[in-house]
C-alpha positions as CSV (number, residue, x, y, z in Angstrom):
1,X,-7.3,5.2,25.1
2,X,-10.6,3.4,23.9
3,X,-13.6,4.5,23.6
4,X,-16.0,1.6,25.8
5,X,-19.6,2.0,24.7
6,X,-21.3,1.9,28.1
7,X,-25.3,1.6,27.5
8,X,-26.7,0.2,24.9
9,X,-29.2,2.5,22.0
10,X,-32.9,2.8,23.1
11,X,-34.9,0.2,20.9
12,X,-38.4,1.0,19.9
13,X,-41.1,-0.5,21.7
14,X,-44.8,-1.8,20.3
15,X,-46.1,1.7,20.7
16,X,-43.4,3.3,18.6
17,X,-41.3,4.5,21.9
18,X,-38.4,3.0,23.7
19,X,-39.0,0.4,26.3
20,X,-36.0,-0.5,28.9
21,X,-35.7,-4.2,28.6
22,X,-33.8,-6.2,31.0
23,X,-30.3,-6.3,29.6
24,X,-28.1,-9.4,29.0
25,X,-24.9,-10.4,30.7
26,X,-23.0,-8.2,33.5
27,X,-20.8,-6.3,31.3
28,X,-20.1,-2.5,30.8
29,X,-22.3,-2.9,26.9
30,X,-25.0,-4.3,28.3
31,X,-26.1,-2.7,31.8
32,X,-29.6,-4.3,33.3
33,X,-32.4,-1.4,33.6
34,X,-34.3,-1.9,37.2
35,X,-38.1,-1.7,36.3
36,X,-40.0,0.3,39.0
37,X,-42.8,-1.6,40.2
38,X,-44.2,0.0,43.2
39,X,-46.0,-3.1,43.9
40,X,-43.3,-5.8,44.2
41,X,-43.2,-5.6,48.3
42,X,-39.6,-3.6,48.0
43,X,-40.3,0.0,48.5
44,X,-41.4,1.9,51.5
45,X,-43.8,4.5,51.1
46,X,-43.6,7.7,53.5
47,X,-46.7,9.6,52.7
48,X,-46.6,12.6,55.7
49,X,-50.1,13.8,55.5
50,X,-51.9,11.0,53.5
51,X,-52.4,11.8,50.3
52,X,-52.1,8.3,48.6
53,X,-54.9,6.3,48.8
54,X,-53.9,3.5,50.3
55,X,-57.5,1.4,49.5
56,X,-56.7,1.6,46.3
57,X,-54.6,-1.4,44.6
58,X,-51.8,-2.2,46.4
59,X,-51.0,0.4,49.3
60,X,-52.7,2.9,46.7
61,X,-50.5,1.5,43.5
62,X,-51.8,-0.8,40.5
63,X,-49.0,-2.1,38.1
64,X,-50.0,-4.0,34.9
65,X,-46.0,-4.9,33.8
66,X,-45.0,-1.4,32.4
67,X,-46.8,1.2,34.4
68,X,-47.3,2.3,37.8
69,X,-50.8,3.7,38.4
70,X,-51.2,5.8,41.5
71,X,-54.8,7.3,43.7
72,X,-54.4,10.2,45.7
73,X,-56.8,11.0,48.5
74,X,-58.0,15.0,48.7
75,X,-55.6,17.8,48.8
76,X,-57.9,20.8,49.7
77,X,-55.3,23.8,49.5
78,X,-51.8,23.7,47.5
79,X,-48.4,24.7,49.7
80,X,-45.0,24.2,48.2
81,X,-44.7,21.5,50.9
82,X,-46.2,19.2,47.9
83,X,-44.0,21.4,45.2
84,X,-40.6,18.9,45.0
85,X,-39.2,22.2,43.2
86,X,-39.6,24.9,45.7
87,X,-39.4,25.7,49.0
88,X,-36.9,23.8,51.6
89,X,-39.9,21.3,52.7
90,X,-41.1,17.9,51.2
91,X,-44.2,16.4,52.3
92,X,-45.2,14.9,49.4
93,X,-45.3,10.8,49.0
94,X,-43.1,9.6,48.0
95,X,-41.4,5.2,47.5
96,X,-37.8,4.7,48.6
97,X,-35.2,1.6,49.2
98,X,-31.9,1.6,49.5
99,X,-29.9,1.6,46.6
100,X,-27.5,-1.4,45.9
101,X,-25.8,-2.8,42.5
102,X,-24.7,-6.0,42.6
103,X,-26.1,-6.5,46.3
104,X,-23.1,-4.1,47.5
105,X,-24.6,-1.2,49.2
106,X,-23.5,2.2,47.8
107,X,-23.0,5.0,49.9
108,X,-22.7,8.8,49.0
109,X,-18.7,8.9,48.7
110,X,-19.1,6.2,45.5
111,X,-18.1,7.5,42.4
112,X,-22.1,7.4,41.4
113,X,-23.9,7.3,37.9
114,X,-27.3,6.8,37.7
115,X,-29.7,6.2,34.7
116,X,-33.2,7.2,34.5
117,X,-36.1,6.1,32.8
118,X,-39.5,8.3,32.8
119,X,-42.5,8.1,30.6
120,X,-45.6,9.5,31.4
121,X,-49.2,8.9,30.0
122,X,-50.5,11.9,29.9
123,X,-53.6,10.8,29.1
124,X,-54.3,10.3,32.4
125,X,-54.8,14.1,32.9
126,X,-56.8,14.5,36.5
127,X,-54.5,17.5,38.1
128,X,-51.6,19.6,38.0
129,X,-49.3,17.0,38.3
130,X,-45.8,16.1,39.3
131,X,-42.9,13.5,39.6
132,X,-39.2,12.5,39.8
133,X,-36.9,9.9,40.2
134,X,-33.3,10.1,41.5
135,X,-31.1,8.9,44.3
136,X,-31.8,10.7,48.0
137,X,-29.6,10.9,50.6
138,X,-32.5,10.3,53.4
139,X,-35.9,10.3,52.1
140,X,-37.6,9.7,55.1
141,X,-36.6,13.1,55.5
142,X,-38.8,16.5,54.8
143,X,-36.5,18.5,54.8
144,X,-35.0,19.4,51.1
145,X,-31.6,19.8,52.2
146,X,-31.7,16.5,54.0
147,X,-33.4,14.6,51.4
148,X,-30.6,15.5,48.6
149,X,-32.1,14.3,45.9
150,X,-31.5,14.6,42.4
151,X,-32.9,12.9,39.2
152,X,-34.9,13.1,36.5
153,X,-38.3,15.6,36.7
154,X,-41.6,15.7,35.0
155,X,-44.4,18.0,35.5
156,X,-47.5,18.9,33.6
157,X,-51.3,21.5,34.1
158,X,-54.5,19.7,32.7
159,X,-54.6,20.4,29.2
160,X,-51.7,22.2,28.3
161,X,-48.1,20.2,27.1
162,X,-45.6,18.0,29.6
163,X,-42.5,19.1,30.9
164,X,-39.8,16.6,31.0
165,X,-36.1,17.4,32.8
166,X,-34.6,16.8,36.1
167,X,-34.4,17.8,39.7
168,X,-31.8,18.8,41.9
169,X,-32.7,19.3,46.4
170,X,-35.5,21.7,45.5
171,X,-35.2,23.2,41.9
172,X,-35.8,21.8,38.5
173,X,-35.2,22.6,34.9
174,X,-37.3,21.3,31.9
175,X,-38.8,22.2,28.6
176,X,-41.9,21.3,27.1
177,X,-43.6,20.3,23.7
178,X,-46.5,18.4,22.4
179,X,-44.3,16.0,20.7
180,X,-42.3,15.1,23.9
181,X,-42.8,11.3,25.0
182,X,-40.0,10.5,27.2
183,X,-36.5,11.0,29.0
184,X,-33.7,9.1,29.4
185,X,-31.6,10.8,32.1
186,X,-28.2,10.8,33.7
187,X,-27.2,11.9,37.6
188,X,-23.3,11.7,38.6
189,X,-22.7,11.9,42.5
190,X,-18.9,11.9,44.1
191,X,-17.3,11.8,47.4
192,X,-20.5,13.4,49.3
193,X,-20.9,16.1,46.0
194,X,-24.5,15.5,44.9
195,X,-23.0,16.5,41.7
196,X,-24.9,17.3,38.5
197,X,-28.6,15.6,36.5
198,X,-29.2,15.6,33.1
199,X,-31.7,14.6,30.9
200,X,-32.4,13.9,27.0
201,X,-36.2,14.3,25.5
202,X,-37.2,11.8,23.0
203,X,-40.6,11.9,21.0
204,X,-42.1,8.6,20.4
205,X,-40.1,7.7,17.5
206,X,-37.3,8.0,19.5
207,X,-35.4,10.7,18.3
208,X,-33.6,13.4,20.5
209,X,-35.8,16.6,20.7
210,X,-34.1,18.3,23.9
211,X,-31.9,18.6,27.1
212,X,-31.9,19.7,30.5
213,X,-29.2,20.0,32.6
214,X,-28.7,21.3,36.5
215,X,-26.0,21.3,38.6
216,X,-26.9,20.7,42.7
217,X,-24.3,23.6,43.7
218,X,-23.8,20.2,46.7
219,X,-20.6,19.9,46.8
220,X,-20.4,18.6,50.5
221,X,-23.6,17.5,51.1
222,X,-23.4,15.4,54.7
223,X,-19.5,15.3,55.8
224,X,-20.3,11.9,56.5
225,X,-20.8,8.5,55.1
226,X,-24.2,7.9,54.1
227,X,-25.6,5.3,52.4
228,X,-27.6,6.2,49.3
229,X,-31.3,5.7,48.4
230,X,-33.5,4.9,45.1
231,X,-36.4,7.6,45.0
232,X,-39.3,7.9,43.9
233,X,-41.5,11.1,44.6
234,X,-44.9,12.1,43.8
235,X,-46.1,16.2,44.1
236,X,-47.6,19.1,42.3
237,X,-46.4,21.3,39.5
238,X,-47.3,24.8,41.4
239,X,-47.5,25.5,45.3
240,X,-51.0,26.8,44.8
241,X,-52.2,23.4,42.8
242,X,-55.0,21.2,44.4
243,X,-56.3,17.5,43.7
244,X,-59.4,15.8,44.1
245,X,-59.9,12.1,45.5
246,X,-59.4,9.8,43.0
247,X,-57.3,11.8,40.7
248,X,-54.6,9.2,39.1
249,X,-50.8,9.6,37.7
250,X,-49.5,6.7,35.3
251,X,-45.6,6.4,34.4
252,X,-43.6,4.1,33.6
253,X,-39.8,4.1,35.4
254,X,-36.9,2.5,35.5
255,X,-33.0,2.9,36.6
256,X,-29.8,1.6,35.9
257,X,-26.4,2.5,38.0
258,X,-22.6,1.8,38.4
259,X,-19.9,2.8,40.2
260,X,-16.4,4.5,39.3
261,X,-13.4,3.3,40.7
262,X,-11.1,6.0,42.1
263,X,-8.8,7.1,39.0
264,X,-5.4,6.8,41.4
């Protein structure tokens, strides 16, 4: 049987790094990468307890073509509730819609792979930051193990190196170097199995410095058909971390999916 070559190689962008461009024709070689732009009038924000600032751009988001710039309001003592990779409750913002490919809405028994695209400026170092973007099951949701997400992760402390890896319901797995730059990531979901994330860390040449991997342990998420979200979430890297109003996150995101057809 052939091999199909399914994506297409990361090419390096003006600043030395990949940049997802918009793809050609509608084949297998050639899949389209979805740009995340918060601001485009498509995503709904759920923000439980107000921690975006919604004053600030538009509904508390600035985009300038590659990266999503976001203003949080005060958060005066840390919980896990704003940790996506602990405890069993979310209440951290997070932008959702529902997730379609080739206007078809996909549900949660689709044979489901998902491509991520994170990159982070870490200049833009105000707190002890945290992110993710995946497919959810229900993020309007805050309750983990209703949410069922999984995706790609990033988290980093002021002054010390980023973490890049993913995220599965409330855990994540991720290394971190000085040199890291970017992820390109991989989720598989099946017949209501949340399945497995993956991720590859590139430096800003683009070559391959490391891997995450971490399996959901989902296997029968809902017993139901549910349709399935695009995600994107917003938090802190401990329970015990704490931001100030006006501290800013930057990133850059994007996502590419298809579906499987059932081998018999």
């Amino acid at each position: 049987m052939p091999i199909v070559n399914v994506f297409d190689y990361p090419q390096g962008g003006a600043n030395g790094g990949f940049v997802p461009g918009a793809g050609g024709a509608a084949s297998l070689t050639d899949l389209s990468w979805n740009v995340v732009d918060l601001t485009d009038g498509s995503w709904t924000l759920l923000d439980p307890d107000s921690l975006v600032d919604t004053t600030y751009g538009t509904n508390g988001v600035t985009f300038d073509g590659t990266f999503n710039t976001i203003q949080w309001n005060t958060l005066a003592a840390g919980s896990s509730n704003y940790n996506w990779a602990a405890g069993t409750t979310h209440r951290g913002p997070r932008w959702y819609k529902l997730l379609t490919i080739d206007g078809t809405q996909i549900d949660n028994q689709a044979n489901l792979v998902m491509n991520t695209y994170l990159n982070v400026d870490e200049t833009v170092n105000d707190f002890d930051q945290a992110m993710l973007i995946g497919a959810a099951l229900d993020p309007t949701s805050t309750a983990s193990a209703t949410i069922d997400g999984t995706g790609a992760y990033y988290k980093k402390d002021v002054g010390l190196n980023q973490f890049y890896g993913v995220w599965t319901v409330n855990g994540q797995t991720s290394g971190s170097a000085a040199t890291y730059d970017y992820s390109i990531g991989q989720i598989f979901r099946s017949l209501d199995s949340l399945g497995t994330a993956m991720a590859i860390v590139y430096n800003s040449s683009d070559d391959p410095l490391n891997q995450a991997v971490r399996q959901s342990n989902q296997n029968a998420a809902t017993g139901a058909t549910v349709n399935v979200y695009i995600m994107v979430g917003i938090g802190t890297a401990a329970s015990n971390d704490t931001v100030t109003a006006g501290d800013q996150q930057k990133f850059a995101m994007s996502y590419r999916s298809l579906t499987l057809g059932d081998p018999t």
